[in-house]
C-alpha positions in Angstrom: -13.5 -9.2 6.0 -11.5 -6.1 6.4 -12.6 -2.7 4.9 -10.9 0.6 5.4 -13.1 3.9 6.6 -13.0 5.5 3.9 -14.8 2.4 2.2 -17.4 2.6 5.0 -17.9 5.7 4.4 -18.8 5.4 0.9 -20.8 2.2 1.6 -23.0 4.1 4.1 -23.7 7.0 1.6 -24.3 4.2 -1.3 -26.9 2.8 1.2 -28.8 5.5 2.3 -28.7 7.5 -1.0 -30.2 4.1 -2.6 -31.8 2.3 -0.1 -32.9 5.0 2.4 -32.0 4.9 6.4 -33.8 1.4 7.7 -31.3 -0.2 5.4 -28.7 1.7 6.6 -29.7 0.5 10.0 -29.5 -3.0 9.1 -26.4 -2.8 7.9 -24.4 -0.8 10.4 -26.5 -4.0 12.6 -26.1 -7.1 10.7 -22.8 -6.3 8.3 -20.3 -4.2 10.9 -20.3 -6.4 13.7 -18.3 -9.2 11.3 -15.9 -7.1 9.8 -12.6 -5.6 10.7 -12.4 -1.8 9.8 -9.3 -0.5 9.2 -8.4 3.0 9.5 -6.6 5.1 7.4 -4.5 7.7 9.2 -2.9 10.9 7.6 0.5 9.0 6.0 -1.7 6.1 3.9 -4.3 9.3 3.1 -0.8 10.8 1.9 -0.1 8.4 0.3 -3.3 7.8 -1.4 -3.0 11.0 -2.7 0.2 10.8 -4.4 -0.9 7.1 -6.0 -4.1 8.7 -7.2 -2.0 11.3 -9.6 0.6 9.1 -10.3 -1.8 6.7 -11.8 -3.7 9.2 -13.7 -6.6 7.2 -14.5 -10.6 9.0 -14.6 -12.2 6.4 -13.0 -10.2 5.1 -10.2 -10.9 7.6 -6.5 -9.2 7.9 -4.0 -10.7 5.3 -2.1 -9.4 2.9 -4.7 -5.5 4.1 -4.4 -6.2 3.4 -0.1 -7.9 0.2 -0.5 -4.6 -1.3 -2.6 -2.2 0.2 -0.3 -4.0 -1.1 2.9 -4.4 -4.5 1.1 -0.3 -4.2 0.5 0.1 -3.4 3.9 -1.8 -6.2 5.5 -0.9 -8.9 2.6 -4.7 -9.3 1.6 -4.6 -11.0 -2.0 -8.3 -11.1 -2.5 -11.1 -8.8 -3.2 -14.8 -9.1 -3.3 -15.7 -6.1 -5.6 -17.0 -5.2 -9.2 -14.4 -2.9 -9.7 -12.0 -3.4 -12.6 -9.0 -1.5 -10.8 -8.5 -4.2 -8.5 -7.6 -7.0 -11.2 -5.5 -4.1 -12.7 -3.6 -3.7 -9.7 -2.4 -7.7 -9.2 -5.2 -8.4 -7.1 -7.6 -11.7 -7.1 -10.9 -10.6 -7.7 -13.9 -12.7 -6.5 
């Protein structure tokens, strides 16, 4: 499983927001440990950026626009997620 930082980041405020910090806990423990985190740097946050207004859509972030063009980069086809934008973009949604 790969996820970018920016996704981490938003997981971990998700978490603690809703779940509080022992949950947190468990899953910087039990969930980071398996996965591959890959991190954005300043030319794919650029890029981000410039997707984000050029697809001019309400709902989908920023972090959406750097999650497809990591999974571009790296040739990942598949998803886990509940997020519509994903199918949208070509991608195989589990």
């Amino acid at each position: 499983m790969v996820l970018t930082n920016y996704v981490l980041m938003e997981s971990f405020a998700l978490v603690q927001r809703r779940l509080g910090f022992k949950a947190l806990k468990a899953l910087m423990e039990n969930i980071l440990p398996i996965v591959h985190i890959e991190w954005v740097d300043r030319e794919i946050h650029n890029t981000g950026i410039q997707a984000l207004f050029h697809a001019s859509r309400r709902k989908q972030n920023l972090v959406d626009c750097i999650s497809f063009i990591t999974m571009r980069n790296l040739n990942i086809n598949h998803v886990f997620t509940f997020d519509r934008h994903f199918r949208r973009e070509g991608f195989s949604v589990l």
